[in-house]
MIVO-643297 format. One record per residue (C-alpha): y, x, z. Coordinates in nm, 3 decimals, padded with zeros to 5 digits. Layout:
// MIVO-643297
@py Y	px X	pz Z
...
// end
This chain:
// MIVO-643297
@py -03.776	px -11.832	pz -21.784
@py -03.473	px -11.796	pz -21.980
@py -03.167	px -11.513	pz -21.909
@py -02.995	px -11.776	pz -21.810
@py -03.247	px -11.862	pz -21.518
@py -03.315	px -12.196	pz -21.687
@py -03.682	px -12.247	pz -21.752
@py -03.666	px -12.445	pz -22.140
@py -04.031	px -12.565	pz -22.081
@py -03.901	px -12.790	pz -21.739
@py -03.707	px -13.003	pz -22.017
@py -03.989	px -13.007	pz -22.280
@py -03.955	px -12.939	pz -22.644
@py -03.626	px -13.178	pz -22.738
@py -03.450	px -12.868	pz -22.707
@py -03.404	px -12.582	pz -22.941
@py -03.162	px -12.341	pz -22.710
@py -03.059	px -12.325	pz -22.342
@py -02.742	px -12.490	pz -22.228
@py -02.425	px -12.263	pz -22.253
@py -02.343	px -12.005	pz -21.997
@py -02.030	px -12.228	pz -21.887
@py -02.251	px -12.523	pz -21.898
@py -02.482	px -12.346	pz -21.606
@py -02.185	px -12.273	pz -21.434
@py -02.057	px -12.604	pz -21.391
@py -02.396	px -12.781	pz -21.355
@py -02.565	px -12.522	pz -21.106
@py -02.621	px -12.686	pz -20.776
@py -02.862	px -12.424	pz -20.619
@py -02.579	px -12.334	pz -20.390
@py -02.619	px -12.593	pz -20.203
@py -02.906	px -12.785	pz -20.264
@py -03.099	px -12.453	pz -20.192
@py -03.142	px -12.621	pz -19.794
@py -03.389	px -12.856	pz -19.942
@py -03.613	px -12.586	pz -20.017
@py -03.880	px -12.658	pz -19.718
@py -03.860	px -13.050	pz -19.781
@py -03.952	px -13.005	pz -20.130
@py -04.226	px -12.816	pz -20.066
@py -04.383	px -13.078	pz -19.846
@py -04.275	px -13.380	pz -20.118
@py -04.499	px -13.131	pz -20.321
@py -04.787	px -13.019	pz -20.132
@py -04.797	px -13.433	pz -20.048
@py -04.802	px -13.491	pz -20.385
@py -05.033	px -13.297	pz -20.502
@py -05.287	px -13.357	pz -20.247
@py -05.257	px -13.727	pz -20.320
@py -05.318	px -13.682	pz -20.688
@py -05.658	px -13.491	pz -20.593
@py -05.709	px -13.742	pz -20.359
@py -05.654	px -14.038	pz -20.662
@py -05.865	px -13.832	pz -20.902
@py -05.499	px -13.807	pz -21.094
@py -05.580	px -13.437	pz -21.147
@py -05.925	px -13.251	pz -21.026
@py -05.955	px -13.162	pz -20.659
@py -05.977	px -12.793	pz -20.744
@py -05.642	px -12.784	pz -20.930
@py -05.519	px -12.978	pz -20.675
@py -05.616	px -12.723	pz -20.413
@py -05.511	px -12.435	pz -20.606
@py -05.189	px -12.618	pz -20.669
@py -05.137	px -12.632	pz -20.232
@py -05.202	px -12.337	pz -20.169
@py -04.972	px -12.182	pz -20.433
@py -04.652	px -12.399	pz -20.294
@py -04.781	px -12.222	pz -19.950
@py -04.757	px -11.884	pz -20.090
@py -04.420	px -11.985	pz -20.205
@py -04.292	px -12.138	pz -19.876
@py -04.447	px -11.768	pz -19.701
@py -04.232	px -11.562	pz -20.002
@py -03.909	px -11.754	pz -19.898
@py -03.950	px -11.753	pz -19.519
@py -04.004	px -11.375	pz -19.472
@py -03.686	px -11.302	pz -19.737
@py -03.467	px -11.548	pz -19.462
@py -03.625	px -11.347	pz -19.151
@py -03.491	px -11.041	pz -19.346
@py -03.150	px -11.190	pz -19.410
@py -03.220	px -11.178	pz -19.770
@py -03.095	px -11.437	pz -20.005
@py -03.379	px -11.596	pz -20.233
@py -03.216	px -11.839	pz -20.423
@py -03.097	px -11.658	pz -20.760
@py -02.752	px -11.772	pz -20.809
@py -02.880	px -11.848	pz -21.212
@py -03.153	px -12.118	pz -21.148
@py -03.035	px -12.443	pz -21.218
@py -03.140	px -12.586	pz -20.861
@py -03.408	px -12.526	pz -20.621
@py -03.656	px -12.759	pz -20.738
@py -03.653	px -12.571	pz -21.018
@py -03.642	px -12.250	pz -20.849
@py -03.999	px -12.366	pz -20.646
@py -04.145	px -12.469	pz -20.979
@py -04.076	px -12.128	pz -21.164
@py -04.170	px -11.977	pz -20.858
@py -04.534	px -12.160	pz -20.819
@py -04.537	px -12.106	pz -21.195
@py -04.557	px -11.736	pz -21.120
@py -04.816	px -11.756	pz -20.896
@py -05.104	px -11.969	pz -20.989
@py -05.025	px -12.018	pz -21.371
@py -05.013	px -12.309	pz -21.623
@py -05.201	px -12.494	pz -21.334
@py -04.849	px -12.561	pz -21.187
@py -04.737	px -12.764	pz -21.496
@py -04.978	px -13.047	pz -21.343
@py -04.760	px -13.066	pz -21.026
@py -04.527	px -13.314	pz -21.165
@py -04.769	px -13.558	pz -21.332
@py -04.630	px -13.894	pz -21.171
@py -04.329	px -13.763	pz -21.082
@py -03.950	px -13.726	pz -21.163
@py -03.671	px -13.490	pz -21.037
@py -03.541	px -13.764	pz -20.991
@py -03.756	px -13.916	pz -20.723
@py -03.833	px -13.545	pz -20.643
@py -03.470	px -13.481	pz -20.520
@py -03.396	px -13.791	pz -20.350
@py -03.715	px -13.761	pz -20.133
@py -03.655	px -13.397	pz -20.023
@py -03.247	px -13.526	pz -19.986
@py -03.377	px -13.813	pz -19.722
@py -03.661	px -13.589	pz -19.543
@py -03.415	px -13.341	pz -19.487
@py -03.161	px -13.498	pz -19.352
@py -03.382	px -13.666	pz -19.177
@py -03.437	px -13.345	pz -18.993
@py -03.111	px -13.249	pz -18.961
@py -03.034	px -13.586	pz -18.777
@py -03.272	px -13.494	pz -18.524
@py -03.131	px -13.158	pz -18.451
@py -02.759	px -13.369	pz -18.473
@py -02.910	px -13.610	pz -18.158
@py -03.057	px -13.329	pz -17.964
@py -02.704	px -13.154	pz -17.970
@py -02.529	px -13.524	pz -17.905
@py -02.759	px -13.539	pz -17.599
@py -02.670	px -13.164	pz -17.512
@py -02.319	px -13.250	pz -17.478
@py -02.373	px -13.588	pz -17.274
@py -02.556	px -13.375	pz -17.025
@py -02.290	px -13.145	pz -16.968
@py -02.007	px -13.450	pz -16.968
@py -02.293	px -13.566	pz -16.677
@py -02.272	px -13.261	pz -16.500
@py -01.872	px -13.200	pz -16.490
@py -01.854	px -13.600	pz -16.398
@py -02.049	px -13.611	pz -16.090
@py -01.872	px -13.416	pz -15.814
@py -01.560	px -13.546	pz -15.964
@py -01.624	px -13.973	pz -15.860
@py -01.331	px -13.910	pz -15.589
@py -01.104	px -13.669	pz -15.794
@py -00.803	px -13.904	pz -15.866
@py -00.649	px -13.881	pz -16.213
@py -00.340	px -14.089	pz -16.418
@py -00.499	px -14.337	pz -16.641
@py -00.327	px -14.394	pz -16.907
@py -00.224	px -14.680	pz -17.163
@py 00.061	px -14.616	pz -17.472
@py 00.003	px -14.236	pz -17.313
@py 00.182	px -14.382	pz -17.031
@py 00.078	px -14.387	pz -16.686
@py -00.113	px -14.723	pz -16.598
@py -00.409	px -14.716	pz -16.302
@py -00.519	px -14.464	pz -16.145
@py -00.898	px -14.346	pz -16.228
@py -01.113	px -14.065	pz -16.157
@py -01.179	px -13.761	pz -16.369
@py -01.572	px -13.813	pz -16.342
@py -01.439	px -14.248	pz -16.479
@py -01.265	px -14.023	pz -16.744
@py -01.572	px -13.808	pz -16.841
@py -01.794	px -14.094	pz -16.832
@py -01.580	px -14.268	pz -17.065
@py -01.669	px -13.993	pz -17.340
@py -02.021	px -13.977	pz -17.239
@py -02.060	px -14.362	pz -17.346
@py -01.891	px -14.268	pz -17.676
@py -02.125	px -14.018	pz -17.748
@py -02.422	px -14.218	pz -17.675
@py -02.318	px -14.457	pz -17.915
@py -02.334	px -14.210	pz -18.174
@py -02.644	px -14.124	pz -18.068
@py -02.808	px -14.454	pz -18.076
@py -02.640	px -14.466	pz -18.466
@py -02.838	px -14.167	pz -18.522
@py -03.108	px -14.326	pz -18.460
@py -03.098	px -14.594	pz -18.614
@py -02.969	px -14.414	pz -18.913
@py -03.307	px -14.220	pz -18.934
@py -03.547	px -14.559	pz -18.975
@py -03.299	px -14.647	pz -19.274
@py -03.330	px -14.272	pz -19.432
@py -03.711	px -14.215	pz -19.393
@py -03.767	px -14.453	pz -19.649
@py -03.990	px -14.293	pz -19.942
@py -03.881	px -14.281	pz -20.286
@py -04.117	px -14.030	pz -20.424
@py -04.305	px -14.282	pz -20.675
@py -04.031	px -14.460	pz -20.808
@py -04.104	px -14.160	pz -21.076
@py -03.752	px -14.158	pz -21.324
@py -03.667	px -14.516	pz -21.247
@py -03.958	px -14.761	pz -21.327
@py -04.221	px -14.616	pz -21.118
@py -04.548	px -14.512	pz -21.313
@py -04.888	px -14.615	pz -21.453
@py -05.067	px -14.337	pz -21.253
@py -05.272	px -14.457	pz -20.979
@py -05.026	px -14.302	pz -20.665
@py -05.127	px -14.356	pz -20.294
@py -04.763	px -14.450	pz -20.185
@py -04.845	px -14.507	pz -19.884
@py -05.035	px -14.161	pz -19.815
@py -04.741	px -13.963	pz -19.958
@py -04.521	px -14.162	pz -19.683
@py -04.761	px -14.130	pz -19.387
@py -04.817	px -13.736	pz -19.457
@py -04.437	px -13.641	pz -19.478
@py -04.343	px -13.862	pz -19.196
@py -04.125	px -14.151	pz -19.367
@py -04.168	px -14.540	pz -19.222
@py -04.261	px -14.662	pz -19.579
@py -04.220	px -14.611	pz -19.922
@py -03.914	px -14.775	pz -20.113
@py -03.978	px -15.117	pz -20.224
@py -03.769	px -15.101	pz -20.550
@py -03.797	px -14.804	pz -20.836
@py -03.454	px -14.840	pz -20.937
@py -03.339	px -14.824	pz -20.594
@py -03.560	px -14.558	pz -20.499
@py -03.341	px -14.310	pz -20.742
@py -03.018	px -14.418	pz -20.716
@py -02.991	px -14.502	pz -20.358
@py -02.749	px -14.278	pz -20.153
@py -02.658	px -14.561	pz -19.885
@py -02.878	px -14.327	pz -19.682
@py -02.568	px -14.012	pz -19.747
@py -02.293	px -14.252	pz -19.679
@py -02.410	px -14.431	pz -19.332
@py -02.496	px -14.057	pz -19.225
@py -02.123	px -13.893	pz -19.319
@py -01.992	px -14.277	pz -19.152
@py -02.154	px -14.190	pz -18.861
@py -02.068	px -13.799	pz -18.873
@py -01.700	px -13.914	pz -18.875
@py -01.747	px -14.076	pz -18.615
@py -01.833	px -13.840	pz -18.389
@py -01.609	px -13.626	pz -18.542
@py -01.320	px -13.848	pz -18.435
@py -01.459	px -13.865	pz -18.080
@py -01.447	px -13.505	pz -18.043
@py -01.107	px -13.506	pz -18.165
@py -00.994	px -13.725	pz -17.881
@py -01.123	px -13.547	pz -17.608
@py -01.018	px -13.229	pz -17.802
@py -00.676	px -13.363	pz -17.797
@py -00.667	px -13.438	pz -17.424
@py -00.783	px -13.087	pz -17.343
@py -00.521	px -12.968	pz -17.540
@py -00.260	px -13.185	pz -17.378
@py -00.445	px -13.115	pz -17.048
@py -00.412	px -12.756	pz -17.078
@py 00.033	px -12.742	pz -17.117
@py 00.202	px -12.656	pz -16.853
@py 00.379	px -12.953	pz -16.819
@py 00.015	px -13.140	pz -16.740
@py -00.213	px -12.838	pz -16.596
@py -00.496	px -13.059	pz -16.572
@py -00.783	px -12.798	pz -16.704
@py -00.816	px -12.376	pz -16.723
@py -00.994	px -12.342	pz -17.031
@py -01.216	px -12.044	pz -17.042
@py -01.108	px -11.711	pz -17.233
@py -01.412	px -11.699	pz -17.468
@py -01.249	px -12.092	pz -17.632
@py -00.914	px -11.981	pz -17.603
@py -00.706	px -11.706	pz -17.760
@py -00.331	px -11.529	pz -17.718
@py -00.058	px -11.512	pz -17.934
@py 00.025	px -11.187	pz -18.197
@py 00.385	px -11.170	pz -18.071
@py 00.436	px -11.400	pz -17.679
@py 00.200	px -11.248	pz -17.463
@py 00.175	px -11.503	pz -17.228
@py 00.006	px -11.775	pz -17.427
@py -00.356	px -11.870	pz -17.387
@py -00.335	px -12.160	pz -17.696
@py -00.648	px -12.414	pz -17.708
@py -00.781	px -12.293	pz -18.057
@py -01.104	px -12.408	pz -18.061
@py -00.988	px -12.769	pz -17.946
@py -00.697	px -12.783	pz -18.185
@py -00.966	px -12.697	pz -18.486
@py -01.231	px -12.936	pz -18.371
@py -00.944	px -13.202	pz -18.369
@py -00.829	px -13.022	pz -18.749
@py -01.134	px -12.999	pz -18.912
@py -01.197	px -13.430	pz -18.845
@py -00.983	px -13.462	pz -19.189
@py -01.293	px -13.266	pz -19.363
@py -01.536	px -13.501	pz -19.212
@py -01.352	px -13.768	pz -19.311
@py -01.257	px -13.664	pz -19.602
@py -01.636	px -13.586	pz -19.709
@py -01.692	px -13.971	pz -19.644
@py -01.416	px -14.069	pz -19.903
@py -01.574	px -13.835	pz -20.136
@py -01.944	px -13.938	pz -20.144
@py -01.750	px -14.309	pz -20.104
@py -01.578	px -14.246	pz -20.447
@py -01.887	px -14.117	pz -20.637
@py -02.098	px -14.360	pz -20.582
@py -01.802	px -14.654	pz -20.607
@py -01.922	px -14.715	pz -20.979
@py -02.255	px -14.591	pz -21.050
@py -02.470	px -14.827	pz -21.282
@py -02.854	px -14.825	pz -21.216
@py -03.013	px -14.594	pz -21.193
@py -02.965	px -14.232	pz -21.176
@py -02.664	px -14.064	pz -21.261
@py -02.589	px -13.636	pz -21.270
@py -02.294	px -13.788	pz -21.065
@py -02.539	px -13.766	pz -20.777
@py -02.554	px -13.392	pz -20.820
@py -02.260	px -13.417	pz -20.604
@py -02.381	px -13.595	pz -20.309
@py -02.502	px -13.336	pz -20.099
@py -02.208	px -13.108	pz -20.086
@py -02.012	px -13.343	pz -19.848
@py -02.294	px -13.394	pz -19.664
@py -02.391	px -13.078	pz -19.562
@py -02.044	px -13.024	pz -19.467
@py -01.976	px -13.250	pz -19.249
@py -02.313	px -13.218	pz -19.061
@py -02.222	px -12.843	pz -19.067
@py -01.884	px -12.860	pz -18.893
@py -02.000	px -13.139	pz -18.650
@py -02.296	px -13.038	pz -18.539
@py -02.054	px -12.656	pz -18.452
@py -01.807	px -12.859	pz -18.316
@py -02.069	px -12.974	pz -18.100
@py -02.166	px -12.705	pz -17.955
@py -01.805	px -12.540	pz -17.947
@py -01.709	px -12.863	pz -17.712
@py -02.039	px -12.816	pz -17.483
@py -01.889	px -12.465	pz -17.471
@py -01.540	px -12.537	pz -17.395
@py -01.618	px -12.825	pz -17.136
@py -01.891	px -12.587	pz -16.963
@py -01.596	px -12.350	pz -16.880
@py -01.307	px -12.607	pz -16.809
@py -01.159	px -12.561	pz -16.470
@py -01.047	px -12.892	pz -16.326
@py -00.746	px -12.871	pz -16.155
@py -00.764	px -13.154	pz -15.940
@py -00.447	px -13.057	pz -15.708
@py -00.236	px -13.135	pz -15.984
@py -00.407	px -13.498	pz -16.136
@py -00.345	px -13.621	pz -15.841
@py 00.013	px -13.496	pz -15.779
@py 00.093	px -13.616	pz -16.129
@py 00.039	px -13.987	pz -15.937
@py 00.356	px -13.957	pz -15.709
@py 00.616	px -14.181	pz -15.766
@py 00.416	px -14.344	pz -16.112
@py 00.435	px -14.685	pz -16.005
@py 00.034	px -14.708	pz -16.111
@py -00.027	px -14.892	pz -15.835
@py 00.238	px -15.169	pz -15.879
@py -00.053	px -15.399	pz -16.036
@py -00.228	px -15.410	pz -15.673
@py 00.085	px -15.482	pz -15.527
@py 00.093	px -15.789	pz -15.754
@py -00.289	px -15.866	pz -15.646
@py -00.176	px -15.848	pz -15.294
@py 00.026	px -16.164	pz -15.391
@py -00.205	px -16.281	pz -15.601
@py -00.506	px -16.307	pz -15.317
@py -00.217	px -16.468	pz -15.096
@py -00.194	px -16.752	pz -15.305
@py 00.046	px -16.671	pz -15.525
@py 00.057	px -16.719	pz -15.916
@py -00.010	px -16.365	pz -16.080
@py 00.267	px -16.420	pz -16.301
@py 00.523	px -16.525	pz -16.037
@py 00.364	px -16.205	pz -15.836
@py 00.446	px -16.009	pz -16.139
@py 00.814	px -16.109	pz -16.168
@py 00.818	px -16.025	pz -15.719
@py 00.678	px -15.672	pz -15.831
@py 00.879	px -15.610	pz -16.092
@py 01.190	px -15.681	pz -15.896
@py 01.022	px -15.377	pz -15.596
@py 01.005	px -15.126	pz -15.907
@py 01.356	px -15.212	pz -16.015
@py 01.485	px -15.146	pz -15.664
@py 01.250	px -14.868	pz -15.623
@py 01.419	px -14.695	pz -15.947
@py 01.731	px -14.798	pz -15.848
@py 01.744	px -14.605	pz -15.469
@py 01.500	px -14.316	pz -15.646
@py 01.226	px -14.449	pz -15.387
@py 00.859	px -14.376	pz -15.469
@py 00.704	px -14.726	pz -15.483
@py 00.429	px -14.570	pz -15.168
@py 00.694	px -14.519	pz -14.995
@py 00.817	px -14.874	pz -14.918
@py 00.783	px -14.905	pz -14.566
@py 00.711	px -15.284	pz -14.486
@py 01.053	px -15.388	pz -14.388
@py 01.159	px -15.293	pz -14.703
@py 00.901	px -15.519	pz -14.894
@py 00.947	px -15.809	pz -14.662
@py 01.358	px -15.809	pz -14.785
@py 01.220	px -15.876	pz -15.161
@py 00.959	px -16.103	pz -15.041
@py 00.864	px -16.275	pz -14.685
@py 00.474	px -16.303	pz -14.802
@py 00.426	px -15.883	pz -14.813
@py 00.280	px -15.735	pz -14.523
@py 00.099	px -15.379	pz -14.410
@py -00.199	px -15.502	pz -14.654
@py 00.016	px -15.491	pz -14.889
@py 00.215	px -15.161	pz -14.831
@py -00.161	px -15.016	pz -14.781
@py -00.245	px -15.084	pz -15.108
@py -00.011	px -14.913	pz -15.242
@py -00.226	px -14.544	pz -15.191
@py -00.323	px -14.426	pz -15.492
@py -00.663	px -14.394	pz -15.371
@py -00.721	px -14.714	pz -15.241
@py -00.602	px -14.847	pz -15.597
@py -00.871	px -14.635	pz -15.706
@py -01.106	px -14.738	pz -15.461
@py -01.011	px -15.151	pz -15.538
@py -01.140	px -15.112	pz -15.854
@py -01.530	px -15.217	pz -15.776
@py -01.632	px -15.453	pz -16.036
@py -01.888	px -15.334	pz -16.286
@py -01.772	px -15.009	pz -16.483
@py -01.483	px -14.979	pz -16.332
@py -01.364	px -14.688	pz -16.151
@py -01.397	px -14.714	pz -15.800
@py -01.611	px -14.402	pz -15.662
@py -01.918	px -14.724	pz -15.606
@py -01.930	px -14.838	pz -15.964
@py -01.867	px -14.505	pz -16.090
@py -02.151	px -14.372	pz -15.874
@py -02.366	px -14.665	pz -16.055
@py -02.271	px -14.515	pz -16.388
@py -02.364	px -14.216	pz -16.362
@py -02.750	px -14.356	pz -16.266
@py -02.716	px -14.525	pz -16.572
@py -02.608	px -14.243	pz -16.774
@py -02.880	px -14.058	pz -16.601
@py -03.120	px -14.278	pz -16.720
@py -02.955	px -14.239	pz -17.095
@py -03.023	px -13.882	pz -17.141
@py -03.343	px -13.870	pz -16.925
// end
């Protein structure tokens, strides 16, 4: 190896020198890519056992080949129980890194790893298996935060709460309708996950540099052993395809914007002028000069740090806008955004699971927040309605009860009967019943909506989501 940490033999003899020091500098990706480091070392140890396996190389170099990349993967694991760094800062990546390494260990032997293969089909496999991983530990955390939306939503079916449309009050729901709402958001993301993963676990160790190769390979082996659903069906596309990145960091924003919005409702929730939630000390902090402030931090920086997520989408969007086939060092710069976004969502995550965990409820004042709203002048225009009126004439009668409602600064549930009768003959004590908020709650039985019966069904089915 080179001062430079660049091995000259990984490139063959084309060239004379090294690249320049500000060359390594600018083209050094070990930084980052150093998280592929266990993936790689499966893509390898697959490889190389299927090349024994083909009779590609012998079965002893093979062997001896395995159990080097072993002795690698124990060398790097105990440095990372120690809190040591083991990525040199100077190695070009950390595919090269593991090959100098395994170089080191077993000899000239190592040189035969990479018969039948590419970096390039070398990186893009370790790229996909470990994300791959990292979207399962991304739905376990989803499903982690359902279950605790689950838990603050079910003794909360009969806690009334303003539902809102253009932020302005509409219906009344309940907070568990509310939570539940969220819940169903998340699961969505979850079930993109999912899918997301059958897409990404697509091999393209094979595809070699871009036209595959006239060794022998066992595709499918290679696939089976490292867990992918199949091996790429296309060379070219095998190296150059990073639709796998982008669906990932679209569906990463997407969560990202979901925990924005209920970040920005708990922030709202938590002024004084709303008092809706207590959030908990330990996701809260004070103020260096107003000593009465408890400010919603972590739920303004969830909410913030969405523009990174989404901004990591626009980047991996923009290098790969105009990429021939097939691979380009512009891909160098695909994982960076990647590993960002999963980072800060996958922490947000767990910051929200946190924050809603600890949330007092204050239920006393959702519901006082209802008095005098006028949320439940739509039921007063169903009363009509199941009288035989139009809905829209029924509209118009209702609107004219607000107007004279605002007018003589009368809360519309507190119309007595006479009152309703002098706008129109056809209201009666039906109608002025109604007019609780929690019977407008109540009304609402049809399916998902947010009457303490079909909300009550909801949460069996969200039950049955995370179960």
């Amino acid at each position: 190896m080179s001062a430079s940490g660049y091995d000259k033999k990984l490139w063959g003899g084309r060239f004379e020198s090294g690249p320049s020091s500000d060359v390594i500098a600018f083209t050094t990706s070990i930084g980052i890519d150093w998280r592929l480091w266990d993936a790689d070392i499966d893509g390898s140890i697959a490889h190389a056992e299927m090349l024994g396996a083909q009779k590609i190389i012998s079965a002893a170099d093979a062997a001896e080949i395995v159990k080097g990349l072993k002795l690698v993967r124990t060398d790097i694991e105990k440095s990372l129980i120690a809190g040591e760094n083991p990525f040199p800062t100077d190695v070009e990546d950390v595919h090269s890194f593991i090959e100098i390494k395994l170089k080191e260990k077993i000899g000239a032997t190592a040189g035969r790893l990479h018969t039948a293969r590419s970096r390039n089909d070398q990186v893009a496999t370790a790229f996909r298996l470990t994300l791959a991983r990292e979207g399962e530990a991304l739905s376990i955390e989803l499903i982690e935060l359902q279950k605790t939306l689950l838990e603050k939503a079910r003794p909360e079916t009969e806690t009334l709460l303003p539902g809102l449309t253009h932020f302005q009050h509409a219906q009344p729901v309940s907070l568990a309708h509310h939570l539940l709402a969220y819940f169903w958001m998340f699961d969505r993301d979850r079930d993109r996950v999912a899918d997301w993963r059958k897409r990404c676990l697509v091999m393209p160790l094979g595809s070699a540099a871009l036209a595959g190769t006239s060794f022998p390979l066992d595709r499918e082996r290679v696939a089976k052993d490292l867990g992918f659903v199949r091996p790429c069906e296309n060379s070219l596309d095998g190296v150059s395809d990073r639709d796998f990145a982008f669906e990932l960091l679209s569906t990463l924003s997407l969560v990202a914007i979901h925990l924005s919005r209920i970040s920005e409702e708990l922030v709202v929730w938590s002024a004084p002028e709303h008092g809706f939630v207590e959030l908990s000390d330990e996701v809260t902090t004070g103020s260096s000069i107003m000593p009465q402030k408890k400010n919603p931090d972590v739920a303004e920086l969830i909410r913030g740090r969405t523009g990174r997520t989404l901004g990591a989408l626009v980047q991996i969007a923009t290098t790969l806008k105009a990429l021939p086939l097939a691979y380009n060092r512009d891909l160098q710069e695909d994982k960076e955004p990647v590993f960002y976004a999963l980072d800060s969502v996958r922490g947000s995550l767990r910051l929200m699971k946190q924050m809603l965990s600890g949330a007092d409820f204050r239920r006393e004042r959702m519901e006082a927040a209802l008095k005098g709203d006028f949320s439940n002048a739509t039921d007063l225009a169903d009363d009509l309605a199941r009288k035989g009126v139009p809905f829209r004439e029924a509209h118009e009668i209702v609107g004219v009860v607000v107007r004279r409602c605002l007018e003589s600064k009368t809360k519309l549930e507190d119309m007595t009967v006479e009152a309703l009768k002098k706008i129109d003959p056809r209201f009666d004590e039906v109608s002025r019943q109604t007019l609780d908020h929690r019977n407008v709650m109540k009304a609402r039985t049809s399916q998902g909506g947010a009457s303490p019966t079909s909300v009550l069904k909801q949460i069996a089915q969200a039950e049955h989501a995370v179960s």
